[in-house]
C-alpha positions, -999 to +999 in steps of 0.1 A: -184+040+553-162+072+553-190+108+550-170+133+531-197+157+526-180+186+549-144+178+533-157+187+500-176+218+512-144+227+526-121+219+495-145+236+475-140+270+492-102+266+497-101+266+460-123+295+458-097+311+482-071+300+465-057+280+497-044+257+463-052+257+426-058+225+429-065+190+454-062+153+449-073+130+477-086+090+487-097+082+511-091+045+520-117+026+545-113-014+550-105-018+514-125+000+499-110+034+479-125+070+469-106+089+448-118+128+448-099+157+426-105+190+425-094+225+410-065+230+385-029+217+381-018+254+373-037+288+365-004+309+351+003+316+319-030+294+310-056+276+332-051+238+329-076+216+343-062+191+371-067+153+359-061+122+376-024+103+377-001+136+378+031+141+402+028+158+433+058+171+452+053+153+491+078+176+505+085+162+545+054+131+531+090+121+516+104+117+554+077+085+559+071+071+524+114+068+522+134+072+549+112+066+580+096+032+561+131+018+557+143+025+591+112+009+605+122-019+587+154-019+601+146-010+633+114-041+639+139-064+613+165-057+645+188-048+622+193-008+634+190-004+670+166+024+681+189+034+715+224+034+698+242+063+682+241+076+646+274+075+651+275+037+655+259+035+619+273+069+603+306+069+614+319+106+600+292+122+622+309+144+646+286+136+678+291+104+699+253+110+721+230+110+692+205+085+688+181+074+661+152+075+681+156+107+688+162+118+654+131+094+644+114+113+669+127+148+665+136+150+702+176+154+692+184+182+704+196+196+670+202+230+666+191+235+622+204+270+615+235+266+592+250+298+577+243+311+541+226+273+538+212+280+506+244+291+490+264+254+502+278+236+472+264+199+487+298+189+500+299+218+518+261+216+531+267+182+537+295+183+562+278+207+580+251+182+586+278+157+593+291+184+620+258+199+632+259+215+668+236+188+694+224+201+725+215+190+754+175+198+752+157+164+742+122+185+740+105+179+708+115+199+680+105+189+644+135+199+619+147+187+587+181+183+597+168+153+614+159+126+587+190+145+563+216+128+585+189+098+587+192+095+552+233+098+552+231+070+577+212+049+552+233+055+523+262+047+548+243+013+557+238+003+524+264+016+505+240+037+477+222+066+473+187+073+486+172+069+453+182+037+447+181+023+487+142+035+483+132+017+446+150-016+459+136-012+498+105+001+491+090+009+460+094-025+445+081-042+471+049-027+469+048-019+431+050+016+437+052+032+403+055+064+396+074+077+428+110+097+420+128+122+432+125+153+409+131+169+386+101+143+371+074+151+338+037+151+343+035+169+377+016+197+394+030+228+393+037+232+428+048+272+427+049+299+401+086+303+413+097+271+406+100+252+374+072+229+370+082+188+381+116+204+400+116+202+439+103+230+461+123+229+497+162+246+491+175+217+508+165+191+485+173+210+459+215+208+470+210+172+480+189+160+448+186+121+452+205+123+488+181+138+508+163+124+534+133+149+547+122+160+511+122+155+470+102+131+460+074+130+436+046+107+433+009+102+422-020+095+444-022+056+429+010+049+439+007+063+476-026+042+483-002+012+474+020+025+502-007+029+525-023-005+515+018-021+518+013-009+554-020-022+560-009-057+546+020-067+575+008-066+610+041-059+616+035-023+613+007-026+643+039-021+666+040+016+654+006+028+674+022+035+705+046+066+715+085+062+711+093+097+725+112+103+757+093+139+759+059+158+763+049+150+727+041+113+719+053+104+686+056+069+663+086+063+642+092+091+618+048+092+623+033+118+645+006+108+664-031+124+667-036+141+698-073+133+702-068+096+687-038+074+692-048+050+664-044+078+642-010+081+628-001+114+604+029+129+586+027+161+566+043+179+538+055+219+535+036+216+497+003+214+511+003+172+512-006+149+539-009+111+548-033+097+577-028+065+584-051+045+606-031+011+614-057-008+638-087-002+614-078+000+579-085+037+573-063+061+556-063+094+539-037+108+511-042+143+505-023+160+477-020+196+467+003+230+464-009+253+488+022+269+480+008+281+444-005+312+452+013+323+481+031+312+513+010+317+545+019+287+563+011+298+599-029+300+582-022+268+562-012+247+594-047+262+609-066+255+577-045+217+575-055+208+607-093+219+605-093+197+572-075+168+590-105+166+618-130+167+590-114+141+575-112+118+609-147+130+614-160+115+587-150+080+595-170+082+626-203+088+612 
């Protein structure tokens, strides 16, 4: 049985350094659940005490519980394969090399910077993802742009927007609930800068319900029946190995832990994270907006990571 007595300890003094105003996690360990919450849902213009079933922004956490879970799909249905081009599936994209595993895997060479981004109209933004510059380098590099024109390929594929490709794909399936892309009612306030239920990253904010790496919303109940949707096909055992033609081993869309290959983790710029344990039934969801007070996110990543292997820690006691 999962030991979270130094993840609270250090939860509790996040929140006294106001890492976040506030935390929602469970922990999920061979079916049984833990549900922990922590802090407050905002502090500005009035405190207001964090309670259980509100809306969370996921940030990139939108690039496996979407995109990257209906790909996979795809991909073990034999339906997409992993080695042929995006342009075989997303026929206005300008290179003929690309593959999908290499955007699954962000080893695509991809160079992200577009010009005055955050002033694109979405046409415009999106036909400079539809003529992004592709190098030769196959190293790992994790961007965005990645699982953006992995989400145009599967609007292409199905002939629909994102929104709708993940309710019928996805959320359904599992009776996932109270997942939608923003702007949504009942959330966290993520950031004092932003409107309260509206999307954080500038890039989901052009693409609304057509981006791929970022924009949806959800509560911690409905993520556990992701995680449990993933626990109940065996299907989804094929995903603990490495896919990456590279130095970094990653899964499909998942990264892997370093120190632990059964481990599988995918993270989100808001201050959220899912850790997904396939072979033993053990997951983590861990929900919050580190983003609230302020934007250190080269401390964050150290902070995230120290919190992660606390987390896995746990398990082993």
């Amino acid at each position: 049985m999962w030991n979270g007595q130094e993840v609270i300890k250090q939860v509790e003094a996040d929140l006294k350094l106001k890492v976040f105003s506030g935390a929602e996690f469970s922990v999920l360990d061979q079916g049984k659940k833990s549900h922990f919450l922590f802090g407050y849902a905002q502090h500005f213009p009035a405190l207001e005490k964090l309670v259980s079933k509100k809306m969370w922004d996921l940030a990139s956490v939108t690039k496996v519980v979407g995109t990257g879970t209906v790909l996979i799909d795809l991909i073990l249905g034999g339906k997409i394969k992993l080695d042929q081009p995006i342009k075989t599936y997303l026929p206005e994209f300008s290179n003929e090399t690309l593959t999908v595993r290499e955007c699954l895997t962000h080893t695509s060479g991809i160079d992200p910077y577009i010009e005055h981004r955050d002033q694109l109209t979405f046409s415009e933004f999106k036909q400079a993802i539809l003529n992004i510059s592709v190098s030769t380098d196959k190293t790992f590099r994790y961007t965005d742009v990645n699982f953006i024109l992995l989400g145009f390929l599967l609007e292409h594929y199905f002939q629909a927007s994102l929104d709708e490709i993940f309710k019928k794909t996805v959320f359904e399936r599992w009776h996932m609930t109270h997942i939608a892309f923003g702007p949504v009612d009942n959330a966290v306030v993520t950031s004092q800068q932003i409107a309260c239920g509206h999307v954080h990253d500038p890039k989901a904010q052009v693409l609304g319900v057509e981006c791929g790496s970022a924009g949806l919303f959800s509560d911690l109940e409905t993520l556990e029946r992701f995680v449990e949707g993933y626990f109940s096909d065996d299907k989804y055992l094929q995903l603990v190995k490495n896919y990456a033609r590279g130095h970094k081993k990653r899964s499909l869309a998942w990264d892997i832990l370093e120190k632990d290959d059964h481990w599988l983790l995918h993270t989100g710029y808001t201050g959220t994270f899912i850790l997904l344990n396939l072979v033993e039934k053990k997951a983590v969801i861990f929900l919050s907006n580190r983003v609230y007070f302020k934007d250190d996110r080269a401390q964050w990543i150290k902070d995230r990571d120290d919190l992660i292997a606390l987390f896995v820690k746990g398990f082993e006691k």
